[in-house]
N, C-alpha and C positions, 0 to 999 in steps of 0.2 A: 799611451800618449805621454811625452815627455812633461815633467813639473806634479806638482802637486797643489794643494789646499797652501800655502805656504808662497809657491811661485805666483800661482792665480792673485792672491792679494798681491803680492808686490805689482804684479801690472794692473790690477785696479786702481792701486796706489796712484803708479804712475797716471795711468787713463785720468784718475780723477783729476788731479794736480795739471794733467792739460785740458781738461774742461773748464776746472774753474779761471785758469787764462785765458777762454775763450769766450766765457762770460765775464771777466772784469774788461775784453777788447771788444763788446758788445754793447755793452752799457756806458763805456768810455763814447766808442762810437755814434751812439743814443744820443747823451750827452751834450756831445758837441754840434749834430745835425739841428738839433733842436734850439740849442742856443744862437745858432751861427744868423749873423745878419741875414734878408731876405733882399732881393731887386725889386721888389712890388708887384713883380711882373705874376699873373695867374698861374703863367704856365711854370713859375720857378716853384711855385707855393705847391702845386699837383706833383710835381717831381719831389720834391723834398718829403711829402706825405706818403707818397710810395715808397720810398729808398725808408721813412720811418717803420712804415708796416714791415716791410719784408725783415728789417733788424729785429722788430718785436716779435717776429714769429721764432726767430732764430733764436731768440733768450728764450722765447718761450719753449721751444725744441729742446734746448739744453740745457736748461732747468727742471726741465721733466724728467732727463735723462739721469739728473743725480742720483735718484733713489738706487738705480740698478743700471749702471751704465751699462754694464756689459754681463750677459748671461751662459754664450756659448762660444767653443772654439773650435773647429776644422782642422786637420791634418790630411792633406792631400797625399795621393800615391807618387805625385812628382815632387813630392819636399813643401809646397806650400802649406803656407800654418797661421791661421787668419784669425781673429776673434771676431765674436758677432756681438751688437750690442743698439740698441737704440735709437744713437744716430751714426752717421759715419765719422770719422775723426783722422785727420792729416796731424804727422809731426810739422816741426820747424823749417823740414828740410821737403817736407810735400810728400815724404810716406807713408801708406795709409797705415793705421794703428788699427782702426776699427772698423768693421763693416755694417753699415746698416742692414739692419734685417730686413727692408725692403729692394735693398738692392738681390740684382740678378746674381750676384754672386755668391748670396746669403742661402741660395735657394734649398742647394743640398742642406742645410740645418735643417729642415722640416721636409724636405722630399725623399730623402736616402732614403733606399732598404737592401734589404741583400741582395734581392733582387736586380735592383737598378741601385749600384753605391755612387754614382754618377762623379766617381773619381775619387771617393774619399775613402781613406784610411783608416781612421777613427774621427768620431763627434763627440763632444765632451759637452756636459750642462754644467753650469755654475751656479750656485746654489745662493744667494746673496741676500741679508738682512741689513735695515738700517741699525746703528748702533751709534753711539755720542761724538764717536771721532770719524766717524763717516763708514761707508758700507762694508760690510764684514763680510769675507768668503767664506761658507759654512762647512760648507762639502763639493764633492764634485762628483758628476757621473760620465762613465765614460764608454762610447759603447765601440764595438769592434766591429767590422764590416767582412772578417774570414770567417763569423760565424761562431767563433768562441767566445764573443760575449752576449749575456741575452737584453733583447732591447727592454730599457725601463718602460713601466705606464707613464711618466710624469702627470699624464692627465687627471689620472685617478688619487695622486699622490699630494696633487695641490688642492682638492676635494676638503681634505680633512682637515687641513689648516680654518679656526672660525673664521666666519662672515663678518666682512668691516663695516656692512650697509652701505657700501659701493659695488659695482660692479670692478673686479681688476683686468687688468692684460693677460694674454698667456703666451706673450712671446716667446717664452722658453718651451712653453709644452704643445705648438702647436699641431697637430698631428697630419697627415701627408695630404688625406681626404679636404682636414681643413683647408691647408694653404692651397691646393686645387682648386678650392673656391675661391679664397681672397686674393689669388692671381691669375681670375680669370681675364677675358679682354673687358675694355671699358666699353664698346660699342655693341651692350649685348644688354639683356632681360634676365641677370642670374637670378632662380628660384630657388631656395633652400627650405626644403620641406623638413622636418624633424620633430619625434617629440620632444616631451620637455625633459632639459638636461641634457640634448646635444652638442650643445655651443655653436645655435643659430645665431643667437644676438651677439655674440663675441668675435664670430668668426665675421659679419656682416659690418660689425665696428671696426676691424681689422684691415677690412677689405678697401674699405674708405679711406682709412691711412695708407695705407698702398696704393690707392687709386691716386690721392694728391701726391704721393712721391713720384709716382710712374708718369703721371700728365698733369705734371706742377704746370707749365705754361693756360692748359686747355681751363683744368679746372679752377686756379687760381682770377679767371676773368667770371668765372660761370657758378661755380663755389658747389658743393653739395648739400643737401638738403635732408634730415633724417627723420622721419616721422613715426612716432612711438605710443603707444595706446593711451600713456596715461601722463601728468604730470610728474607722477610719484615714479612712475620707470623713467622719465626726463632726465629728474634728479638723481637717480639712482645708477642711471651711464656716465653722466657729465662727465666726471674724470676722465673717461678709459681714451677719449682722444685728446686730450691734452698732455694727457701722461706719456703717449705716442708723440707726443712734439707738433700735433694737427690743432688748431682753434680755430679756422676759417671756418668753420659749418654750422646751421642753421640746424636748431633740435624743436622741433613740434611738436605737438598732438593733430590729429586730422580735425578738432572743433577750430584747432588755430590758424587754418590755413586761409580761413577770411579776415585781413586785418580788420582793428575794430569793433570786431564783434564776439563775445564771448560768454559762456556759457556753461552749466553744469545742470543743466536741467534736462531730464529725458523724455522720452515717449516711450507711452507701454508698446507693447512688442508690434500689436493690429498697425499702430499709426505710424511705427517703426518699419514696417516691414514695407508701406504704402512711399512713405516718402523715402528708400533705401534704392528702390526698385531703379530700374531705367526709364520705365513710362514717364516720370516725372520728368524730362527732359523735355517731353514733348509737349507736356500741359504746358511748362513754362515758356518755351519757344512759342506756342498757342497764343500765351496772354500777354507777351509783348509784342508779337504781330495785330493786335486788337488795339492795339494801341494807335496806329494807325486809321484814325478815323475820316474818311473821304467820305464829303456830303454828299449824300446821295443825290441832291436836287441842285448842286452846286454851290458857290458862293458869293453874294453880296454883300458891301460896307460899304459907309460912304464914311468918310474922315472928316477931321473936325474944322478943315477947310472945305468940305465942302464937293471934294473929290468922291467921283462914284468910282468903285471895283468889281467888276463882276468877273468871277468864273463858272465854267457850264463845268457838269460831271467829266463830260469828255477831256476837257482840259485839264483836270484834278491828273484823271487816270493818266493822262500822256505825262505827265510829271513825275508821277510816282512809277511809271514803268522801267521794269529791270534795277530799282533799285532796293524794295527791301529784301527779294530774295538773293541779293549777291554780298550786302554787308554788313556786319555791326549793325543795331537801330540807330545806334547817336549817331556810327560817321556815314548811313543811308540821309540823317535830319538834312544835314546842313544842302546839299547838291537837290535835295526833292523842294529845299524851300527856297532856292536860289533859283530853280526852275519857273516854280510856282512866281516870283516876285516878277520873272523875266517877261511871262505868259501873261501876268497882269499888265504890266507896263506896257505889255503889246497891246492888250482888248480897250486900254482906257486913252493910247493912242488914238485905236481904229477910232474909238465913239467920239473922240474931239477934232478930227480931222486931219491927225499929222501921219504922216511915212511912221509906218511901226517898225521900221527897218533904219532910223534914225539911231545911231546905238546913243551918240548922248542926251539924247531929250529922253529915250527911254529910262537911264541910268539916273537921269534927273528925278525921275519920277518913283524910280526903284527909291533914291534916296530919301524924300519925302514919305512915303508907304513908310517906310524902316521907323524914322522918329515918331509915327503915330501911335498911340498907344491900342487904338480898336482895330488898326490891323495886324499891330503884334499880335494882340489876340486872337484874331481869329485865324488867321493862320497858323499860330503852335500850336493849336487846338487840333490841327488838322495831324501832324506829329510831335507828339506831348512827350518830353523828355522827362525822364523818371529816374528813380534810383532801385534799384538791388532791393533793399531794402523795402519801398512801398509797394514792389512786383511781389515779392515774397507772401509780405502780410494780409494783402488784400486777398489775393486765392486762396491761404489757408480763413479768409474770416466773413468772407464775402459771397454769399448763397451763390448769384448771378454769376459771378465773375471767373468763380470755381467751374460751375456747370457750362459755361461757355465754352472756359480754356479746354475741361476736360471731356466732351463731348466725344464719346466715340472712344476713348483712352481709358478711363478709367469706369468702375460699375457707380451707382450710387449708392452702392453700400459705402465705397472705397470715399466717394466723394463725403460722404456724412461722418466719417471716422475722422478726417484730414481737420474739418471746421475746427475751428475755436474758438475763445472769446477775445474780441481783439486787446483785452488787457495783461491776454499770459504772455508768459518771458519766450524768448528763442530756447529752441533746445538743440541739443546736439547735431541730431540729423537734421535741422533747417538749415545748419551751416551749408552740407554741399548743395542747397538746393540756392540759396543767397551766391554761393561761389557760382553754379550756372546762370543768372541770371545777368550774374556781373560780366559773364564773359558772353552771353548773346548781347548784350545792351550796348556793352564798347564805354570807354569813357568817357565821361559828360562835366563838365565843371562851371556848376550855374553860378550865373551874376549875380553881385549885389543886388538886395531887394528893394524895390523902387516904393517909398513910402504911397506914390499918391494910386496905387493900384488899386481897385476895387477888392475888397473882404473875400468875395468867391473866388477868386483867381489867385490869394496869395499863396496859398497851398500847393497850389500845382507853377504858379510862378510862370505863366504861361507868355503873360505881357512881356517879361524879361528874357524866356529863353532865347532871343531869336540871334541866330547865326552864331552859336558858340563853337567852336573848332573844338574836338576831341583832342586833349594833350595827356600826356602823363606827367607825372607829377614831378616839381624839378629835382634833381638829382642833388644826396648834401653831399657831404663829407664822411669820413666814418668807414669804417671796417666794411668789408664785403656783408657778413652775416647781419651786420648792422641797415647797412641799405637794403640787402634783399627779402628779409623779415620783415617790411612793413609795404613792401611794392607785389602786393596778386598778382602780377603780369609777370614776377622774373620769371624764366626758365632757366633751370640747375643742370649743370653740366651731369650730372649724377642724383639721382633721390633713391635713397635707401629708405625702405617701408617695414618694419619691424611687425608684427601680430597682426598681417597684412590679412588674414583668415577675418579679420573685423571690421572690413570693410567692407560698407554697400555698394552697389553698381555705381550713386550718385557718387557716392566719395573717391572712388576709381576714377569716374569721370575729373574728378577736381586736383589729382594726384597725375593723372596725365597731362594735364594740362603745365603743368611745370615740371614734366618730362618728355617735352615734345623729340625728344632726340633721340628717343627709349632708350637709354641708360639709365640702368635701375638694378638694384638686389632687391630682390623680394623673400620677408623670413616669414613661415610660418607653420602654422599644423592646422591642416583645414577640422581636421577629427576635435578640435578645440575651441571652435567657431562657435559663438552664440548671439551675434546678431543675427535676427532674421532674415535681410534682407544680404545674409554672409556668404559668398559663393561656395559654390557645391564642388567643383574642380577651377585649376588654374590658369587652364586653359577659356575658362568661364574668366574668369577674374582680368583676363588678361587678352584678349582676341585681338583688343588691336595692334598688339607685340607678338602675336602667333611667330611670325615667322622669326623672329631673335629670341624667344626663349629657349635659355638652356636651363634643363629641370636636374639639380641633386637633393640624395635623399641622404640623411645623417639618420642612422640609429644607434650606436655605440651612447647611452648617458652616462656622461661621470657625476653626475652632480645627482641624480636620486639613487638610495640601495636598492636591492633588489626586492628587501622587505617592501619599501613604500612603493615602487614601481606595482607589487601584486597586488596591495590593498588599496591603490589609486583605480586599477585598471579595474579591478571587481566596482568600485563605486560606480565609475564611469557605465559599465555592463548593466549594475541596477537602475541607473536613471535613463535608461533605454540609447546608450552611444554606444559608439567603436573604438575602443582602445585602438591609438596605432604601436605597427611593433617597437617595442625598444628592447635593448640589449644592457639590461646595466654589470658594470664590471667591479661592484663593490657591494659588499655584503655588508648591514649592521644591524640597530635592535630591532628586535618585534615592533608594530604597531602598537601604540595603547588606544584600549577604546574605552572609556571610560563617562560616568554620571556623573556630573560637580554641580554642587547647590548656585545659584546666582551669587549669593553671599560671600561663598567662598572660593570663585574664578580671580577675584584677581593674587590671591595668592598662590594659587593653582598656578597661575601664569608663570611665576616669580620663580615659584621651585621648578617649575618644566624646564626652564632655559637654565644654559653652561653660562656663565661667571662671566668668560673670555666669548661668547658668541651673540648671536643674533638669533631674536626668539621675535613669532608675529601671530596674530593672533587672527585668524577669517572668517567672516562671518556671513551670512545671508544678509543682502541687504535692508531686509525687514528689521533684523536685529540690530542692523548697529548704533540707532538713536539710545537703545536700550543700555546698549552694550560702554557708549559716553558717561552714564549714569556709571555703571559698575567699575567700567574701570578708568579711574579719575586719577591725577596726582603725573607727577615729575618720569615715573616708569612709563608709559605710555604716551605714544604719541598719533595722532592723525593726522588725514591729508598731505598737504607737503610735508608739511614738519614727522612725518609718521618714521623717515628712515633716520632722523637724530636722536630718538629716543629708544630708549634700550629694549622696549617691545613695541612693534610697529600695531596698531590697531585699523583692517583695511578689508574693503570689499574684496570679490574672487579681482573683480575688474580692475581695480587699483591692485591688486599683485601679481598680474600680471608681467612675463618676464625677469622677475626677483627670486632672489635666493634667500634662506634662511636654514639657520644652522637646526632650530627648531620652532616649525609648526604647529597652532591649537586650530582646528576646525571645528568651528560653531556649529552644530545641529548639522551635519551633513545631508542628512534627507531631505530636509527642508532644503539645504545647497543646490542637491540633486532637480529638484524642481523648478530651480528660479527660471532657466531658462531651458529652450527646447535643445533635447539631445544631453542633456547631464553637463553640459562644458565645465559650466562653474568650480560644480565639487570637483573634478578630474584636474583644474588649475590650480585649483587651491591645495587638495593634497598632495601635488607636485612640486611645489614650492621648497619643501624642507629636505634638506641634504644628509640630515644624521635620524633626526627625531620627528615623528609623526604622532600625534595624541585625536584621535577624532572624540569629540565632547557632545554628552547632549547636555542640555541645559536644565536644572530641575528647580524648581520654587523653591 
């Protein structure tokens, strides 16, 4: 390929020199949209807030792009000779300079082989570091498609460079199998099964920014969604799609998918495995159909003029029919009680002597009913609006109310493990049980509370609920991910489910549900799975997308050696799992397995890890209260804060998805244990890229 190390910078140069003009006519832009007078008018202010967004995303596009504009460049068999890089980029005169790597033309970069050279010549990588006076061309590679040259790993080659305690891009090194995945179609179920050190998580990040370049229009309304097992892996992607020029997307945890409500508290595995399950679906649907209570003997009130009301059972039933089993509870309330009100207004007609067929004497009378406070009551009573929340806590804490719902569903073993005391905290897996509840109940938005209500009835608020119309909540201002982060109801044009092997059936249920369109990547390794209630295959996980799943399997790892691949897969074997295959294509030290005093780990720690890398420390979650004690001070960090300090201190659970340049494993046997099938140790030893230490701990 024509140029060298020498021409590649001078058109970086160049490249650069027209990006930073494309951010000072960005921010000029900005600028001015923002300063410029307004008409008043709503709809000029909604227009102006859009033309801002879209500018912001664009600075933000190509301020991501600085660090490494541009990484690769194409020579075609017909003379074409294109450079690929980040974003796209037009000269002054409208000709392209750069191609984005998601566009269609970019594809040969990552698809070629000799096989199929799909018109290319040669493909060149650009090898590029930051440096003071902006991005340095280090080296270049260049590979030939007649076969005389041999193709580089890059994959294996960006391995060895330390850990930044970020997850980065690998737009330069992405390999053919990858980009197969990350330009799959959007109207599909992609499954990416691998173990660890595939580049599931990377390739599924990747896929997402291709997804908004490829269907900017669909997903830019609908936005993407990514849900990731932990906090600590949250933090530890953020960058990788902003640094792709993408910031519209929403990053969870599956605790966080019920606004509101939040948590870090767990269930041991029995009550874990109870409330994971699917059955729970149907206890809860149970206990808010019981909510529903039709007197058996009918209804009579007389108001505090002096009006009698009665209704017969019969007349209850003909109100309530065909309507809780067609909608929502809340939006079944309002039409069963506007029935109800109609069917009185008729009987206290008949009993006074008027035409019940009067519609305004009867509406007269509906009116009066409505201001009364004892037959507010006694009709809410008949359908009692509720929240999420009080459905939840009552069946885990309420003898009755559990054995009711769960009648026929669940053993009473099952049901005796669920109870609690109603002073504990939520934990994890109540969350999707709170998410299904909210979405059979529909929403409710109760009225101010009327002081002169009677003591018993404030709680349930029953005098006030009557005839509240289900709304959602009104809509601000504010970035996509901003508005759809706090609204249950969105549906994402796209949700990507990262250590998707960690979900229960309920959490499945609560992940569908803002994927009603089945558009999804799913990353995982079921052989890695240690929740109990964690599906067994994918086609489990996933039945109601059977027919759009397409299933790839990644086994090629760059990121563990071959040393730590063999002494992970033996732990895995001893704590009674299945190693899945992997293939690792790098060799480095032996394992150490090694005895250290408590006394003497944190310095153990200090000398295990390189200078320039990232070193973590994993431990059983038994240990790691302990583990605060011993290793204290500025080196060490937990929870969020665990990836800014220079040895991360974390559960298997919190390391999940993370790399590190060097790993310590706390007590592995005890690892092996924590959870059914070995997952734990088999994650944690998997973690480290260069260095593996398995530690027992000694007095």
């Amino acid at each position: 390929m024509p140029g060298s190390v020498k021409d590649e910078q001078t058109f970086v140069d160049s490249t650069q020199q027209l990006l930073d003009d494309h951010i000072a006519h960005l921010q000029s832009r900005i600028t001015a949209t923002t300063e410029a007078p307004g008409t008043g008018t709503g709809q000029d202010e909604l227009e102006r807030e859009a033309l801002l967004d879209n500018l912001h995303q664009q600075l933000h596009a190509a301020q991501a792009a600085r660090k490494r504009v541009c990484f690769g460049r194409l020579r075609f068999t017909n003379g074409d000779d294109h450079h690929v890089g980040r974003i796209g980029m037009r000269d002054s005169n409208g000709d392209v300079v750069l191609l984005d790597w998601r566009a269609p033309q970019s594809a040969p970069f990552y698809q070629a082989t000799i096989k199929d050279p799909m018109g290319l010549k040669q493909r060149r990588r650009i090898a590029i570091k930051s440096a003071e006076h902006g991005p340095l061309v280090t080296h270049v590679d260049d590979e030939s498609f007649d076969g005389t040259d041999p193709v580089t790993n890059a994959g294996a080659a960006s391995m060895e460079a330390p850990r930044s305690g970020r997850m980065a891009d690998i737009l330069a090194t992405i390999a053919t199998d990858q980009d197969a995945i990350i330009r799959s179609p959007l109207d599909q179920v992609t499954v990416v099964q691998g173990g660890p050190g595939t580049g599931k998580t990377v390739v599924a990040l990747h896929r997402a920014a291709w997804l908004l370049y490829t269907h900017r229009e669909r997903l830019a309304r609908d936005g993407v969604l990514i849900v990731g097992p932990s906090n600590v892996f949250l933090h530890y992607i953020d960058q990788v799609l902003p640094s792709l020029g993408e910031t519209d997307v929403v990053l969870l945890t599956p605790s966080q998918l019920y606004p509101g409500v939040r948590t870090t508290a767990q269930d041991n595995q029995d009550v874990a495995r109870i409330k994971g399950d699917e059955r729970m679906s149907r206890v809860i649907a149970a206990a808010i159909a019981a909510r529903v209570r039709i007197p058996r003997h009918g209804l009579a009130v007389t108001t505090s003029t002096g009006m009698r009301i009665h209704l017969s059972n019969n007349d209850i039933e003909q109100c309530s029919k065909g309507i809780s089993r067609s909608r929502r509870f809340h939006e079944g309330r309002e039409p069963f009680l506007r029935r109800v009100l109609q069917q009185a207004a008729r009987n206290v007609a008949l009993d006074t002597g008027h035409d019940p067929d009067d519609d305004d004497y009867c509406q007269d009378l509906v009116a009066s009913m409505v201001e009364d406070p004892a037959v507010r009551r006694e009709f809410n009573l008949m359908w009692l609006p509720t929240t999420p929340e009080k459905v939840v806590h009552r069946l885990l804490t309420d003898v009755s109310t559990l054995a009711q719902a769960a009648q026929g569903i669940l053993s009473s073993r099952d049901q005796a493990l669920l109870l609690r005391d109603p002073a504990d905290p939520w934990t994890t897996d109540d969350l999707p049980l709170l998410d299904e509840a909210a979405d059979a109940l529909g929403t409710w938005t109760p009225p101010e509370h009327r002081s002169e209500e009677p003591a018993d009835y404030r709680e349930l608020q029953a005098s006030d609920a009557y005839l509240i119309k289900p709304q959602r909540s009104p809509g601000r201002s504010g970035s996509l991910a901003e508005r759809a982060i706090d609204d249950r109801e969105w549906v994402y044009g796209h949700v990507i489910v990262d250590e998707a092997q960690e979900l229960s059936a309920m959490a499945w249920r609560a992940i569908r549900r803002r994927a009603s369109r089945k558009s999804m990547t799913v990353v995982g390794d079921l052989q890695q799975s240690s929740h109990p209630a964690g599906p067994r295959s994918w086609e489990q996980a996933l039945s109601w997308a059977s027919t759009r799943m397409h299933l790839h399997t990644l086994t090629v790892t760059y990121r563990i050696t071959r040393q730590i691949a063999t002494a992970a897969s033996q732990l895995l074997l001893d704590a009674g799992g299945d190693p899945p295959a992997l293939t690792p294509i790098r060799d480095g030290s032996d394992v150490r397995v090694v005895a250290v005093g408590e006394a003497g780990l944190a310095d153990y720690a200090r000398a295990a890890g390189s200078a320039d890398g990232r070193t973590a420390v994993i431990a059983p979650d038994a240990v790691l209260p302990t583990l605060r004690e011993l290793l204290a001070g500025e080196d060490f960090g937990y929870d969020d804060e665990a990836l800014d300090a220079p040895i991360a201190v974390l559960s298997a659970q919190q390391s999940k998805g993370l790399e590190f340049d060097c790993v310590l494993v706390i007590d592995p046997t005890e690892l092996g244990r924590q959870h059914p099938r070995g997952a734990d140790v088999y994650v944690a030893a998997t973690r480290a890229t260069k260095d593996l230490h398995l530690v027992t701990l000694v007095p």
